[in-house]
C-alpha positions as CSV (number, residue, x, y, z in Angstrom):
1,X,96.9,129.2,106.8
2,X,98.1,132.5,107.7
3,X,96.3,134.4,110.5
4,X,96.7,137.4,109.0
5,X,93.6,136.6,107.0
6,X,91.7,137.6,109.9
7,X,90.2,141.3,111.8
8,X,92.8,141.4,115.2
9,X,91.0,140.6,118.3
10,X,89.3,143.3,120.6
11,X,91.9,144.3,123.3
12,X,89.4,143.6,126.2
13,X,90.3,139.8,125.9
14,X,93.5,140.2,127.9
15,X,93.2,136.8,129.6
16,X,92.9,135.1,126.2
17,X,96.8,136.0,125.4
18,X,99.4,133.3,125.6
19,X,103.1,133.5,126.6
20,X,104.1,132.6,123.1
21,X,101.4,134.0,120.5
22,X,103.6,135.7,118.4
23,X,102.4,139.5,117.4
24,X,102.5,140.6,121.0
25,X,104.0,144.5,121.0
26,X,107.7,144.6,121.9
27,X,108.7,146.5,125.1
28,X,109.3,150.0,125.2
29,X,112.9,150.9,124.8
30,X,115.2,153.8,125.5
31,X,115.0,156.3,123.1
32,X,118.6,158.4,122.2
33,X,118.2,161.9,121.1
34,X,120.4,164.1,119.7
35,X,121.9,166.7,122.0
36,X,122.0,169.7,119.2
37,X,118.3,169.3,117.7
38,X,116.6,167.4,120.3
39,X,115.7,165.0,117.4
40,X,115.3,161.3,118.4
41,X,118.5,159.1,116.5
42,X,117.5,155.2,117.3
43,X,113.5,155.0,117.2
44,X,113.2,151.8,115.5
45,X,111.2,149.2,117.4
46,X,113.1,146.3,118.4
47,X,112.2,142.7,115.8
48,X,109.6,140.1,117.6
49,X,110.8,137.3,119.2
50,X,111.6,133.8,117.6
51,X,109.0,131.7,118.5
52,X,110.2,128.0,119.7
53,X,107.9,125.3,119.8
54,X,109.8,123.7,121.9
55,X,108.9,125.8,124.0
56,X,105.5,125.8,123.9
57,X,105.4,122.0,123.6
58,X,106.7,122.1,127.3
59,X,104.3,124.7,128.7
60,X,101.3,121.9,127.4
61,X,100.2,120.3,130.8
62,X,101.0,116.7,130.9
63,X,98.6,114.0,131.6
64,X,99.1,110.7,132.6
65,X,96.8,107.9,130.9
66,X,95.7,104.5,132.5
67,X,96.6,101.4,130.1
68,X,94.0,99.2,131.5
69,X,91.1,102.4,130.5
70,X,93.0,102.4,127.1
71,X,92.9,99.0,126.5
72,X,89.2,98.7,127.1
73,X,88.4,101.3,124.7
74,X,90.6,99.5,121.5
75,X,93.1,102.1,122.3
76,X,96.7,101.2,121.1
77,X,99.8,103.6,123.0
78,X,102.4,101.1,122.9
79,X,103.5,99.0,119.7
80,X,101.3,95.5,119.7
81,X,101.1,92.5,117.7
82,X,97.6,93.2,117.5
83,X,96.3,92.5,114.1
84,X,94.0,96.2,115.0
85,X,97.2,97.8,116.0
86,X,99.0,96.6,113.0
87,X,96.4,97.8,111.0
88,X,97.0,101.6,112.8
89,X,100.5,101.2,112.1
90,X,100.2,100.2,108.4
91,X,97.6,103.4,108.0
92,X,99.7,105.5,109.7
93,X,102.5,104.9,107.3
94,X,100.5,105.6,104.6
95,X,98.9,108.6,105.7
96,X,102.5,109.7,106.3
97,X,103.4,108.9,102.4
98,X,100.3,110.7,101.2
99,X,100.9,113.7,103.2
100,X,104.5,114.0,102.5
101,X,103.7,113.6,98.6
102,X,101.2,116.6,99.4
103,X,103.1,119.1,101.6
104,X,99.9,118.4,103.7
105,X,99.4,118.5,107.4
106,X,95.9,118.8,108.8
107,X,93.6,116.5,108.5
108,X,90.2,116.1,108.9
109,X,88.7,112.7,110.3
110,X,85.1,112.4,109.7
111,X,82.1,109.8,108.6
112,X,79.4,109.4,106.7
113,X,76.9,108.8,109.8
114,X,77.3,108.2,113.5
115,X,78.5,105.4,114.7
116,X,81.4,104.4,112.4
117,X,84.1,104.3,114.9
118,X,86.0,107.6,113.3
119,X,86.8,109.2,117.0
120,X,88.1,105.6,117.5
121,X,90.2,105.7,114.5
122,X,91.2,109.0,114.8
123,X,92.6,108.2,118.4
124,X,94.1,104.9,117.5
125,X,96.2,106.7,114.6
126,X,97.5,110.1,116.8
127,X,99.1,107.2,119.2
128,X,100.6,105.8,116.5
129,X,102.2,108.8,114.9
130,X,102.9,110.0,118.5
131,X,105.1,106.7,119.1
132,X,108.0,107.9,116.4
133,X,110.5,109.5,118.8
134,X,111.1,113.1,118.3
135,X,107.7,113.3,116.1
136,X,104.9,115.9,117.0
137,X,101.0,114.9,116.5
138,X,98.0,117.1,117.5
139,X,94.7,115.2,117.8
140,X,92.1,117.9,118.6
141,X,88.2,117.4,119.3
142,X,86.1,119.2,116.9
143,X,83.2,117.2,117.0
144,X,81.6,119.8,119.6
145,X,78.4,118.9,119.9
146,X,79.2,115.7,121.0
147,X,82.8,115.6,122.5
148,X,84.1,111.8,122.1
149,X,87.9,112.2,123.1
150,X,88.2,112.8,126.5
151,X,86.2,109.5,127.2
152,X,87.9,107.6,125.6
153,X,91.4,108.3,127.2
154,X,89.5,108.2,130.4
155,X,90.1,112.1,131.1
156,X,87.9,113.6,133.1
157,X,88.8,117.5,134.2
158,X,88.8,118.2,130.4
159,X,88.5,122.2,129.7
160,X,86.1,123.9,127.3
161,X,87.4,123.5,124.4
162,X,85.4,126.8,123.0
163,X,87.3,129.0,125.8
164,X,90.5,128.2,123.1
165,X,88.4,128.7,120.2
166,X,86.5,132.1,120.8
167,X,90.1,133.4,122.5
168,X,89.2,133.6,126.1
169,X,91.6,130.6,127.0
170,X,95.6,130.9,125.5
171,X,96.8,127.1,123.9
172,X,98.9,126.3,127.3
173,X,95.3,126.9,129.4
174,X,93.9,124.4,127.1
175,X,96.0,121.8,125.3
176,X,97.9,119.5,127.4
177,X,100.5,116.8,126.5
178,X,100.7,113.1,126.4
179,X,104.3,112.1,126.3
180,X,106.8,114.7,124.6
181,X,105.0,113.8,121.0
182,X,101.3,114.1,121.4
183,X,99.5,117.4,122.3
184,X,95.9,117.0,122.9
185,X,93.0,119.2,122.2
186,X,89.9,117.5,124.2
187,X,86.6,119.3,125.2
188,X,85.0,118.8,128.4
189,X,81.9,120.6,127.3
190,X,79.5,120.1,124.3
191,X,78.6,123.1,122.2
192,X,75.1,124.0,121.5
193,X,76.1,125.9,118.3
194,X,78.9,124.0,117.2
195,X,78.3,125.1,113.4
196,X,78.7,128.6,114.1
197,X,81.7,128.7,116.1
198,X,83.6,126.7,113.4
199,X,82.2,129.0,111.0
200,X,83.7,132.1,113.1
201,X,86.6,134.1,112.2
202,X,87.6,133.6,115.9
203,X,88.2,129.8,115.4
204,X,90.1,130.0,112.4
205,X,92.5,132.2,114.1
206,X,92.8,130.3,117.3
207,X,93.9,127.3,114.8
208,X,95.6,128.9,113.1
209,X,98.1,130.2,115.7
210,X,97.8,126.6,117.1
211,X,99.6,125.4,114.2
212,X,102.1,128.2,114.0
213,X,102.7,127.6,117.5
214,X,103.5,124.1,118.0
215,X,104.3,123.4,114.6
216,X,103.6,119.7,114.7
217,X,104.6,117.1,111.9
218,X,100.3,116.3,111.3
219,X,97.1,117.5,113.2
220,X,94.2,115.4,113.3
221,X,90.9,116.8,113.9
222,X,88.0,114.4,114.8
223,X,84.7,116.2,113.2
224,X,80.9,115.5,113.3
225,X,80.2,113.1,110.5
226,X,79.8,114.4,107.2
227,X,76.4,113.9,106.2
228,X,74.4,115.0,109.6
229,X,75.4,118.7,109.4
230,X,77.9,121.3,107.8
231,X,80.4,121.0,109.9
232,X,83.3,119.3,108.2
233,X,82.5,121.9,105.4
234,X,82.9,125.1,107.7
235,X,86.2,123.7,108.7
236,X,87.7,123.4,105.1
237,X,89.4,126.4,105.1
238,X,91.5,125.1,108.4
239,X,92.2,121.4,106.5
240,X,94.5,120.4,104.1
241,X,92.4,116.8,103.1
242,X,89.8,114.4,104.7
243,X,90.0,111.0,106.0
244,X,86.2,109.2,106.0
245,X,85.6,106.0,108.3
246,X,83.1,103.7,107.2
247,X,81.6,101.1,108.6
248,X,82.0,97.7,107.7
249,X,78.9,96.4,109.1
250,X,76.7,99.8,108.2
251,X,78.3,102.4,105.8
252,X,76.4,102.2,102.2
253,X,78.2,102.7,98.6
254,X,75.2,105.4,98.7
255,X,76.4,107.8,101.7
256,X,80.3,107.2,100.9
257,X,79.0,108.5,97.4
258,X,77.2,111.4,99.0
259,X,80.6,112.6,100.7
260,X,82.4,112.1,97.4
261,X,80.4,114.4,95.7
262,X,79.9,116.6,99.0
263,X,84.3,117.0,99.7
264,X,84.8,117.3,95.6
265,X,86.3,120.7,94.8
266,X,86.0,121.8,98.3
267,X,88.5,119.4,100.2
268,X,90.6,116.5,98.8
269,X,89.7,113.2,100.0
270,X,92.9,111.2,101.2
271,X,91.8,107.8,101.8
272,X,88.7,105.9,102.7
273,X,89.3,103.6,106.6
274,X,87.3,100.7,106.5
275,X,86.3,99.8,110.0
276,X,84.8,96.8,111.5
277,X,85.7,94.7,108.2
278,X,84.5,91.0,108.4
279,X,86.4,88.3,108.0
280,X,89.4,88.4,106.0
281,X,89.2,92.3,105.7
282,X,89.1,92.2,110.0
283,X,92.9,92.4,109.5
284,X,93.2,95.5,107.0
285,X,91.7,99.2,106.8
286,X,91.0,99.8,103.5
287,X,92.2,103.1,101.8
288,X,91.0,104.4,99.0
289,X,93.4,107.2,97.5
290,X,96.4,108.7,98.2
């Protein structure tokens, strides 16, 4: 998505400019005239700087994250032979297959009611596309009303994640890094109007330049579930497809149905996770489309 969709910000939100958002004006140079006519010769302004992601990857503050806190959350940062683990591995290849069939990149992770384990999910599978060296993931927290991320990798200073959003924060005040391959987008502060401020012009710019910025590989973005609110539908515009969670133990053929006919011709459902399977589905997720 190209930000040039969007009205330019108000010049008043000076603190909200980062280091590396590209558009910024390029310093005034010195100006040659000629002696005879006084006429200026060289007034062209000089060309905007390449933006490197690199870069901007390495301005993300790093965090450091406690194994034991992951591990007692179902959280997975190192390969395991745990049949779960396993199970984020083999999704994560596919999701890879499906998105490079696409030309896709950002994904949606959503459910059809609370309670599925899709924040779960949607963590498990950034740290398992964040484990292939020299790869870049974003897993972001757009589930503002009710932030899940932070929690559950046990940080606890998170930022407002709406101070990125609305442009009052730059992406390096916000985002910070886990590794060289994971850049996180956690909110330490729930949203009262969450619905608006994914429906603002302002968010889809700030994402916008997120992507353009640290041009990672796939961005995952943990939403409300589907059916509670309009939420994943205001973000559309931002997404490429969705991924829906369902519950093993809870999730009816009835809601699933509802958010087929609520994504169709609006966002392209990529695959359906089955979570909390029973018995000989514990040791698979179940995906539905490519």
């Amino acid at each position: 998505m190209s930000g040039d969709k969007f009205a330019p910000r108000p010049q008043g939100r000076a603190s909200g400019i980062s280091l590396f958002r590209p558009g910024q004006p390029a310093p005034e140079t010195a100006v040659t005239y000629d002696l005879a006519t006084g006429r200026e010769i060289f007034s062209a302004a000089l060309p905007a700087p390449v933006l490197n992601p690199g870069r901007v990857w390495e301005s993300l503050g790093p965090v450091q994250l406690s194994g034991e806190h992951l591990a007692g959350n179902g959280l997975f940062p190192a390969s395991s032979s745990e049949p779960a683990a396993a199970a984020f591995d083999q999704l994560r290849s596919r999701l890879l297959h499906g998105l490079a069939q696409k030309g896709w990149r950002r994904i949606a992770i959503t459910s059809p009611t609370h309670g599925c384990g899709k924040s779960l999910v949607a963590t498990n599978l950034a740290l398992a596309l964040a484990r292939r060296p020299a790869s870049r993931t974003v897993l972001i927290d757009l589930d503002l009303r009710r932030p899940r991320l932070a929690d559950l990798l046990g940080i606890a200073d998170a930022p407002p994640l709406e101070d990125f959003l609305t442009g009052e924060q730059p992406l390096e005040g916000v985002f910070r890094r886990f590794g060289r391959t994971l850049a996180l987008g956690l909110n330490g502060t729930p949203v009262e109007m969450a619905s608006e401020l994914l429906h603002s012009p302002d968010t889809m710019q700030a994402l916008s330049a997120m992507t353009e910025q640290l041009d990672p590989e796939v961005v995952l973005c943990d939403l409300p579930p589907a059916l509670v609110g309009d939420d994943v539908l205001a973000m559309a515009p931002a997404l490429d497809a969705v991924l829906l969670v369902t519950d093993g133990t809870r999730s009816t053929p009835d809601e699933i149905r509802a958010c087929e006919r609520m994504f169709d011709s609006r966002l392209p459902l990529l695959g359906v996770v089955l979570n909390r399977a029973q018995e000989k589905a514990a040791r698979r997720f179940g995906y539905g489309r490519s």
